[in-house]
Structures are given as structure tokens and as C-alpha cells.
N, C-alpha and C positions, 0 to 999 in steps of 0.2 A: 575625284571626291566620291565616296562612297553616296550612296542611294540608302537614306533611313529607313530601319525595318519598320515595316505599318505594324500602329497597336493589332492585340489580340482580343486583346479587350480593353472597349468606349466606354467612358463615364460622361452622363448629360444630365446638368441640374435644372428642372422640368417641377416648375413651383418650390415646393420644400422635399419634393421628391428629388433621388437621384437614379437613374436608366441609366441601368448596369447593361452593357450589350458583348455578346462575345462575339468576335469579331473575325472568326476564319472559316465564311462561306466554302471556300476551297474543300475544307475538309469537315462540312458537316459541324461546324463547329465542334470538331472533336477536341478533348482538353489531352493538351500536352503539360510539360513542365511550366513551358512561357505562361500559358493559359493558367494553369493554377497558381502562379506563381502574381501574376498579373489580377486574376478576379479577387484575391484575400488582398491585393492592395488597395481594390478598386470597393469591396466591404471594409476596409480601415477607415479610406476616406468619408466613406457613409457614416460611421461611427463615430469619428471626429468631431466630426462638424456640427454643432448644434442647431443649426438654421434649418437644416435635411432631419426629416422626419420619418420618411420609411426608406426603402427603395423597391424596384422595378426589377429582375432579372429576366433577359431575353438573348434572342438570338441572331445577328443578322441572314438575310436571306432565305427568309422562310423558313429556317429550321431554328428548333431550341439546341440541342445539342446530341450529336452521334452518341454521347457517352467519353469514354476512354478511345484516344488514342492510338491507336494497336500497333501503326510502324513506327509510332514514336516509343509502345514501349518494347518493342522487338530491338530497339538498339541502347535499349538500355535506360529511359527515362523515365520519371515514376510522376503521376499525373498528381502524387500527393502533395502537402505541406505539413509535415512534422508538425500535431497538435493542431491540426482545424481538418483532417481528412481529403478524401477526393476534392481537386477542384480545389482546395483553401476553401472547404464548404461543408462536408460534409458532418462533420465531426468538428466547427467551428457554434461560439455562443453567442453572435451577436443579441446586444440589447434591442436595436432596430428593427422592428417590424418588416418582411420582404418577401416579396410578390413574385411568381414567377409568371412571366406572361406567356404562355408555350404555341408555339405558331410549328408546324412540321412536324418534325423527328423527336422526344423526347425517349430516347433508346440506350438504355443500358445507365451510365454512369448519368447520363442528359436525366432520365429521370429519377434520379436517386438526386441528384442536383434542385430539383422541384420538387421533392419529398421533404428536403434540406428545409426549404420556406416555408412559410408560416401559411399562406392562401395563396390558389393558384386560380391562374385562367387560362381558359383552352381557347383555341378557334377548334369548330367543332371538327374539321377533319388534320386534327393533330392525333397524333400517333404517339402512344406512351407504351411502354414494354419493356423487359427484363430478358434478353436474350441470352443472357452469361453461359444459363449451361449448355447453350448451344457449340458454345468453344471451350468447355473443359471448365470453368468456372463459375463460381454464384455469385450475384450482388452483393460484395462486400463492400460498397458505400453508401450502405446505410438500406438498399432496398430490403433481404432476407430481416433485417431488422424491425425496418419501421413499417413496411407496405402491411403487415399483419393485424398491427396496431391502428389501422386506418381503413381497413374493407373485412368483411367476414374473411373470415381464417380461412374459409375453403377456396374464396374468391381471389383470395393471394396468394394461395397455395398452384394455384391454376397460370398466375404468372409466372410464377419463380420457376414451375419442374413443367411448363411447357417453354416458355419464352416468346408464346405467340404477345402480338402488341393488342389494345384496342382503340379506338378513335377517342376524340374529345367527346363527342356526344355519350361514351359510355362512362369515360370517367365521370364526367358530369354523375349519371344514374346512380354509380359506385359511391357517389359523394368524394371523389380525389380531387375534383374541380369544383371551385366556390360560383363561376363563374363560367358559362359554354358561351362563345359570341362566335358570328360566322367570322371566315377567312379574311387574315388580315386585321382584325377589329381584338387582338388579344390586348397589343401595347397600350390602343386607345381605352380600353375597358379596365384594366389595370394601374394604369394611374388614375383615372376616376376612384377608382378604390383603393389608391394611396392616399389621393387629398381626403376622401371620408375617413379612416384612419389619420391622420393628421391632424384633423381638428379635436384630438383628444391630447388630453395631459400626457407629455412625453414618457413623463416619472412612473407614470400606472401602467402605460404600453410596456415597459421594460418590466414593471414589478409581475403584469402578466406573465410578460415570456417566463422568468426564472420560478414563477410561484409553478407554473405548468410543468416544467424541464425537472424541475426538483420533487412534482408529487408524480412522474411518471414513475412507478414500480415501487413509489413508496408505501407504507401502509397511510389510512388516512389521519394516525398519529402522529407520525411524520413528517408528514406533510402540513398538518395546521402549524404545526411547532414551527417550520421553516418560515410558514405565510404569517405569523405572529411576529417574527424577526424582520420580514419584510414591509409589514405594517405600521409597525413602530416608525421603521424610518422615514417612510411613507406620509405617515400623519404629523411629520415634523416639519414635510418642504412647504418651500413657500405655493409651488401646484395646488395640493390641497385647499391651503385658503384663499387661494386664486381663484377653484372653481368653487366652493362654498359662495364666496363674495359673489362673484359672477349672476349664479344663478340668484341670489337674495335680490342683485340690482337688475336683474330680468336684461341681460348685456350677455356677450358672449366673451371666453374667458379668454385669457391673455397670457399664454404661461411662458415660460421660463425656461424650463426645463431645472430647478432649483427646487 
């Protein structure tokens, strides 16, 4: 009898939270096929489920994620998922709010992966960096993209066309980190600030995310006209006069997700 392959990636439901964990110490948690292929299952299930309220993304063994793969893609495997990007992540819409807790190495695709989420947490000597052009290529999952849109424009220009790394304590300063905690103490720190996220109306955490997604690059015409459409349906759920009621009976609300 064959010997079952160990997941690559662990899902653990941790309150209304779900701790997403990638699971190949071995390699740095580098993401292969399995790997991506395995985390856009492991954010389906977060999705699904309406009991899970945000999630967690982490790494075991001290590291968050090497990035990409490199002898998985030298034989030919592509760490993508057709329509969500690197990782089943990068280039993915989920409505769920998600955390990345970054312990170690967040290098190369690892921190385009944590650019992916919505708030991150560092322990403070985590390591975040863009080394691409050191091998012939840029961050094409999502860091040349998004890292500009999130630090001064010189300050990311500094990661991309050097590929040196910096610590958590600097992300922190940069504001890339919501949250610096010492070694060790990211996962505990970041679901703390899942369950505080949590205790909001599910309907408005998601009408956030796409009112955001939809006014990046738009004009600010644009952009009301989308948040007006979003509103409307918004002001119809049962959420709304969930938490209207809520706060009139001085109680804390009860929603639904409806």
C-alpha cells in the first residue's frame, strides 16, 4: 500500500476564522502546481462557507513563502491557476477579508502572495523582498504592480531594480505591515485581527473589498456610480437593519450574512 502524499496546504477553522497554512517546510514553502493548485481550494472553502468570516494565510516552519518554485518550474510546472494568478492568489477576487501572517522568508512570489491580502502581519525579523531581477525576471505576480501603489514610488522602485529584502520592522515603517509582533507571535496576532474583523457585517466587509478593487484606477465618477450600485443592494439586506436595530437596542448585532 502506497504511503498518502502529505497536504501542501492545511486549512484550520480557529473561531469564524479559517488558517490557511502552506505546508512544504522542505522547500521553503515554495509554491508549485500542487501548492497553487491546493491554496485556490483551500480560499474556495473560505468562501463557501458562511460560518468563516475572514482568513489567515501563513507558512509552516518559520517561513511564509520562498516565492515560486524554481526546480518545479525548470520541468515545466507553472505555479499559476488560469484566472486567480500565482499561487490561486494573485490575480484571485475573493469577497473574504485575509490576513497574511508572515513569519521568515516572504521572497519573491511569497511576497506578492501577502501583497494579494487585504492586512498583513510581520514578526519583526521577517524578511519581505522582490529578488526576480536577480534571475532574469520582474515580479509578475502582482509585486511590479501593486508594491508602487502601496510605498512611495522610489521606495518600490528600490525593491524591484535592486531585489535586496527588508525586515518586518521596516515594512512596518513603509506601512506594508498593519501589524510588527516579535518572532513567532504573527499567527497569534493575526487572528486577533481576524476575530476584530469578524465582528462586522459580512455584506459591507465584501461591499468594501469590490467598492476598493473597482475604484482603483477609476476616475472618482466611476467609481461612486459602481459604490451606488453596490449600495442599493446593500441597503436592501437583511445586515443593514440588523445592525440599525442592533445599535437602537444598545445589543450587539447578529448578522447573517443576508
Amino acid at each position: 500500500m502506497s504511503t498518502p502524499t502529505p497536504p501542501v496546504v492545511r486549512t484550520e477553522r480557529i473561531g469564524s476564522a479559517l488558517l490557511i497554512t502552506l505546508d512544504r517546510p522542505e522547500a521553503r514553502n515554495a509554491v508549485n502546481a500542487a501548492t497553487a493548485t491546493a491554496l485556490a481550494a483551500a480560499l474556495d472553502e473560505l468562501e463557501a462557507d458562511p460560518e468563516l468570516r475572514a482568513g489567515v494565510l501563513t507558512g509552516e516552519g518559520g517561513t511564509f513563502s520562498a516565492g515560486m518554485d524554481l526546480k518545479a518550474a525548470l520541468r515545466g510546472e507553472s505555479p499559476e491557476i488560469e484566472g486567480r494568478g500565482f499561487g490561486g492568489l494573485t490575480e484571485a477576487r475573493p469577497d473574504k477579508p485575509l490576513i497574511a501572517a508572515v513569519e521568515g522568508f516572504a521572497m519573491g512570489g511569497g511576497f506578492e502572495l501577502a501583497l494579494a491580502c487585504d492586512l498583513i502581519v510581520a514578526a519583526e525579523d521577517a524578511r519581505f523582498g522582490l529578488p526576480e531581477v536577480k534571475r532574469g525576471l520582474i515580479a509578475a505576480g502582482g509585486g511590479v504592480i501593486r508594491l508602487p501603489k502601496r510605498i512611495p514610488h522610489h521606495l518600490a522602485m528600490e525593491f524591484l531594480l535592486t531585489g535586496e529584502p527588508v525586515d518586518g520592522r521596516r515594512a512596518g515603517e513603509l506601512g506594508l505591515a498593519n501589524r510588527v509582533t516579535a518572532k513567532g507571535q504573527a499567527v497569534a496576532e493575526a487572528l486577533r485581527l481576524a476575530e476584530r474583523v469578524a465582528e462586522n457585517a459580512p455584506l459591507a466587509l465584501a461591499t468594501v473589498k469590490r467598492v476598493v478593487r473597482a475604484a482603483d484606477g477609476a476616475s472618482e465618477e466611476e467609481a461612486f456610480a459602481f459604490q451606488r450600485t453596490q449600495m442599493k443592494t446593500l441597503m436592501a439586506s437583511d445586515d443593514v437593519r440588523e445592525g440599525m436595530t442592533a445599535f437602537a437596542e444598545r445589543r450587539p448585532a447578529r448578522w447573517t450574512g443576508r
